[in-house]
C-alpha positions in Angstrom: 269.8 -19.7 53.5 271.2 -23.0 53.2 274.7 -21.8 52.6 274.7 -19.2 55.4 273.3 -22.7 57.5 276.2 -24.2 56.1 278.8 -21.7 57.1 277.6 -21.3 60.3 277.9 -25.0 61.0 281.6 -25.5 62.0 281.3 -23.0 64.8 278.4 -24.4 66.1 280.4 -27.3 66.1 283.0 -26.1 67.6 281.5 -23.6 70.4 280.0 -27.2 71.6 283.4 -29.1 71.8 284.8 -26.2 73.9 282.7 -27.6 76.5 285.0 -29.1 79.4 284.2 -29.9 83.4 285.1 -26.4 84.3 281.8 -25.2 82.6 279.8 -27.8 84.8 282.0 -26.7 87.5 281.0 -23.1 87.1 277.2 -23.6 87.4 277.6 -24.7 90.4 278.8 -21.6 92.0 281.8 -23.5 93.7 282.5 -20.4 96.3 278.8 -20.3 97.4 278.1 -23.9 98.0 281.3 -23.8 100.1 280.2 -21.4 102.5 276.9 -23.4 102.5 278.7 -26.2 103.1 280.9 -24.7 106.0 277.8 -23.4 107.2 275.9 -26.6 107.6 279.4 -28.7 109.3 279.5 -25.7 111.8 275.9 -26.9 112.6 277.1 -30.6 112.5 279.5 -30.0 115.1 277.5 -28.0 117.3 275.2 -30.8 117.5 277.1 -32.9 119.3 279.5 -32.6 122.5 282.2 -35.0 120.9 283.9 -35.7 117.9 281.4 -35.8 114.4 281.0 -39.4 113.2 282.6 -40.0 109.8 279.9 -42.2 109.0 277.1 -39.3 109.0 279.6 -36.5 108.2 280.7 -37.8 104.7 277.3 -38.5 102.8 275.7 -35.4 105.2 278.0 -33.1 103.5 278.1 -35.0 100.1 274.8 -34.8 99.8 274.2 -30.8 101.0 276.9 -30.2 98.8 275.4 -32.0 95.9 271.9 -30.2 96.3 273.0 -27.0 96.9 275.2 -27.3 93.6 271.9 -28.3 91.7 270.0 -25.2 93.1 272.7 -23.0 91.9 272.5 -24.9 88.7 269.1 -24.0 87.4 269.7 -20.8 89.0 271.7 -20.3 85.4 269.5 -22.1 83.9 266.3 -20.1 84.6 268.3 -17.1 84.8 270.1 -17.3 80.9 268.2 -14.1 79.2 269.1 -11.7 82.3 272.5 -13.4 82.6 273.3 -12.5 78.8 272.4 -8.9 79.6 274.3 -7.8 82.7 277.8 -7.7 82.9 278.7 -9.7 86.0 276.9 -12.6 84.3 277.5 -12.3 80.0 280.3 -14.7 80.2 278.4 -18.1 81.7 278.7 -20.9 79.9 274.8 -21.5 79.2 274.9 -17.4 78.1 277.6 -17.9 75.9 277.2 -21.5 74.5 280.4 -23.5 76.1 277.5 -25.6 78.0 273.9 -26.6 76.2 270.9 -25.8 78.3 270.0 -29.7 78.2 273.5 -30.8 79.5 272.7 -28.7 82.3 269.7 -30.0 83.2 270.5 -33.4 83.1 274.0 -32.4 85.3 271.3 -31.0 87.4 269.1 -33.3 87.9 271.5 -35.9 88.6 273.3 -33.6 91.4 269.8 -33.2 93.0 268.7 -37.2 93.0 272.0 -38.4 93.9 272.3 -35.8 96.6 269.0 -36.7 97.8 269.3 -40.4 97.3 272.6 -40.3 99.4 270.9 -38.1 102.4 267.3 -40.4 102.6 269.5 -43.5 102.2 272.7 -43.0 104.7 271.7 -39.9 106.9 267.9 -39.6 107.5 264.9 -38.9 105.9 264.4 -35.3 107.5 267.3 -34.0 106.4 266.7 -35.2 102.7 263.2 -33.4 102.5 264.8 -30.5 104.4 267.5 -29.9 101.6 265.0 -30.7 98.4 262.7 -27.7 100.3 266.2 -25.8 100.0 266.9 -26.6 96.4 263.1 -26.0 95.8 263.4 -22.6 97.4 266.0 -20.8 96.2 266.3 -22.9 92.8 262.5 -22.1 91.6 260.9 -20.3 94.3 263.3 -17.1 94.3 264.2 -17.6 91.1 261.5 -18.4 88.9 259.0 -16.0 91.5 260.2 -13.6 93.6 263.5 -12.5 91.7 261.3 -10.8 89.5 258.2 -10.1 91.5 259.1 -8.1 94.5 262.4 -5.5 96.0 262.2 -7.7 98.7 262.6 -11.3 97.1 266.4 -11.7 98.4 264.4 -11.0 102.5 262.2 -13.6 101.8 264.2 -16.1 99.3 267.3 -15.7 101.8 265.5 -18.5 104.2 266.3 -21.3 101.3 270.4 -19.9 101.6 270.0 -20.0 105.8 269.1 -23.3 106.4 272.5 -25.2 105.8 273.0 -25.1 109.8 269.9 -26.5 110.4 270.7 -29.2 107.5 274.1 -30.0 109.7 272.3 -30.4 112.9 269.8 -32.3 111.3 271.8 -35.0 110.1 273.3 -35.2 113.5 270.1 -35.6 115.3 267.7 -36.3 113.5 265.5 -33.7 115.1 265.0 -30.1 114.4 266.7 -27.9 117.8 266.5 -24.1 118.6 269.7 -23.5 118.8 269.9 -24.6 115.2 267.3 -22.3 114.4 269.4 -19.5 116.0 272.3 -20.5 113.6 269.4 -20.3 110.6 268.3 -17.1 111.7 271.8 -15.1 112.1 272.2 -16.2 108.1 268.6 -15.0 107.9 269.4 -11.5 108.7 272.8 -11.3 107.5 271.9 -11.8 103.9 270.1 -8.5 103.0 272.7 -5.9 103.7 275.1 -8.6 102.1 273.1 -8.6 98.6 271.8 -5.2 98.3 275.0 -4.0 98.8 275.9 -5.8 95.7 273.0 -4.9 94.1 273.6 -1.0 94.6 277.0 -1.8 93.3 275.4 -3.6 90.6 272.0 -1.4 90.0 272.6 -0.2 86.6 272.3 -4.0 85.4 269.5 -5.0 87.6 267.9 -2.0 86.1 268.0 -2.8 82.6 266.5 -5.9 82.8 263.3 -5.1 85.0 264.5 -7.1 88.1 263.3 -5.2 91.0 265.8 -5.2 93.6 265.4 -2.5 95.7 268.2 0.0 94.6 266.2 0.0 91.3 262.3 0.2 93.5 263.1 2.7 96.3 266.7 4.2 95.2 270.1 3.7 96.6 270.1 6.2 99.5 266.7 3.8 100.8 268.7 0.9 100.4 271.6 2.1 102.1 269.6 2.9 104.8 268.4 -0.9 105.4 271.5 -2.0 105.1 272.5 0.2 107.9 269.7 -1.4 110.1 269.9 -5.1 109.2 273.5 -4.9 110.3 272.3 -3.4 113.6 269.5 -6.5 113.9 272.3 -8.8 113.1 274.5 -7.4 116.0 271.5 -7.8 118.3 270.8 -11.2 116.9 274.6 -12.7 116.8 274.6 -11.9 120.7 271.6 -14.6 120.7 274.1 -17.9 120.7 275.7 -16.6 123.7 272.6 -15.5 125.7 270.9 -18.5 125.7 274.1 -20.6 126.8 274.5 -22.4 123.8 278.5 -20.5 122.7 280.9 -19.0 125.4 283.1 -16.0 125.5 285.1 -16.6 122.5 281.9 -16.8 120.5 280.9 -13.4 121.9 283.8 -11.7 121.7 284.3 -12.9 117.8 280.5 -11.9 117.0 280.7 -8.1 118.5 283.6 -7.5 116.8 282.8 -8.6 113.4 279.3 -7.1 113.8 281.1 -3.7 114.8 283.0 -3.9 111.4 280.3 -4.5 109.3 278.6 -2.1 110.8 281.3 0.5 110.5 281.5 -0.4 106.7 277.5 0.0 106.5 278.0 3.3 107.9 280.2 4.6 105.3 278.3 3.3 103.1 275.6 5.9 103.8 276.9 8.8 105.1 280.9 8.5 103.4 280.8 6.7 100.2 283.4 6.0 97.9 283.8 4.8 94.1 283.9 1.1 95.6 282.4 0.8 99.5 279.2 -1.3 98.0 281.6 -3.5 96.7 284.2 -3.3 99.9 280.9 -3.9 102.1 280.3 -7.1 99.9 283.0 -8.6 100.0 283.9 -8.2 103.7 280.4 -9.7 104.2 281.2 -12.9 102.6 284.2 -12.7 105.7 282.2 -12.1 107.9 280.0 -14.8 107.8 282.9 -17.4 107.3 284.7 -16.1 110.0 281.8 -16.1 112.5 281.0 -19.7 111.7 284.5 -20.9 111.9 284.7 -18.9 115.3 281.3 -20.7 116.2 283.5 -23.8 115.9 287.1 -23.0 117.6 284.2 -21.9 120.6 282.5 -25.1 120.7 285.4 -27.5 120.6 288.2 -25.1 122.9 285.3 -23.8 125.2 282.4 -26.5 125.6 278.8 -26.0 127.3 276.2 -28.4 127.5 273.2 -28.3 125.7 
């Protein structure tokens, strides 16, 4: 036993030196906290009727960026077992050894109390707690609970993903605003058809081991199905910014359409599917959202309205 220990030894050691910034990197799921991000300066800008002061936007989104990469962070932490068996995960670097589990909870740790530090210290005190209640949510409520607890864990978890808006706005204004609310809620209801149709897509995995999204509870066709509403409520909901006067025309315009497509890919999804429309409808999601934000923007600055 001791020579087996032996000969094992050197590529222990040398899994560990593989170990690089691009590992840490990677645990933060770069391409997520970015559309967080863009998601909480769209609700930084809209805000305020002039320009964003650099002296609030650069710790603001610093420190949202910061928490938001330590939520994703234990998110592979907690989630290492399932991660090792599915195949869109088997290649992490906690799964596969490039990163040690205690490296990565000290890189997460530090991302959380310097992110919080740096909102409490140079924005405000509201937005701090608001963020933490983020990273607390999606980091150990939805993953450590409802992941595994309930098919409808991403309906309920989503509200720690939609707050970034209401992060940006808070750190503007120190003060919590309906319209900012609004901004939470269109992420709100977008979120659902966006996962599940990854997770029919991805079912198979989910499946094998025991997480109980809802292609796996209640069977694709079901799922399909809410997909197909959701994306209505979300067209009924995106027309809420311009109803109540807080986006103009271009806002409108941009929201019905995008709504329309996502709709139209939702509707294939059910009643004309092909080898890869789960995945199709995922990925033009992720568009969607980024472009209706950034449309949420070119609206507020090229076609102003009071608040």
């Amino acid at each position: 036993m001791a020579k087996a220990a032996l000969i094992n030894a050197p590529a222990i050691v040398t899994k560990s030196a593989q170990t690089s910034w691009r590992d840490y990197y990677e645990i933060t799921k770069p391409r997520v906290v970015a559309l967080l991000v863009l998601t909480a300066l769209v609700g930084m800008c809209l805000s305020v009727p002039g320009v964003v002061p650099w002296q609030l936007l650069i710790p603001a989104m610093l420190g949202i960026g910061f928490l938001s990469s330590a939520a994703a962070a234990i998110n592979h932490i907690v989630d290492q077992r399932i991660d090792k068996e599915m195949a869109r995960t088997h290649n992490r670097p906690l799964v596969n050894g490039r990163l040690s589990q205690r490296n990565a909870i000290v890189f997460a740790v530090i991302l959380a109390v310097v992110g919080f530090a740096m909102l409490y210290a140079l924005v405000n005190p509201l937005t701090a707690w608001l963020t933490l209640s983020g990273l607390v949510g999606y980091g150990f409520v939805y993953t450590l609970y409802l992941k595994r607890a309930t098919p409808q864990n991403i309906t309920i978890g989503g509200l720690a993903g939609a707050i970034p808006p209401l992060l940006g706005w808070t750190a503007m204004t120190n003060e919590i605003h309906g319209h900012a609310l609004l901004l939470v809620l269109i992420i709100f209801t977008w979120t659902p058809p966006h996962f599940w149709a990854l997770a029919i897509h991805r079912r198979d995995d989910y499946a094998k081991v025991n997480i109980p999204m809802l292609p796996v509870t209640h069977g694709i066709e079901f799922t399909k199905t809410q997909i197909l509403l959701y994306t209505v409520l979300l067209f009924v909901v995106g027309l809420l910014p311009y109803l109540v006067g807080m986006s103009n025309w271009l806002y409108l315009v941009g929201s019905v359409v995008l709504n329309l497509i996502f709709f139209a890919y939702a509707w294939q999804l059910k009643f004309n599917p092909k080898a890869n429309t789960a995945m199709a409808t995922f990925k033009f999601s992720i568009i969607h959202l980024m472009i209706l934000f950034i449309i949420l923007l070119l609206d507020h600055y090229l076609l102003p309205v009071s608040l």
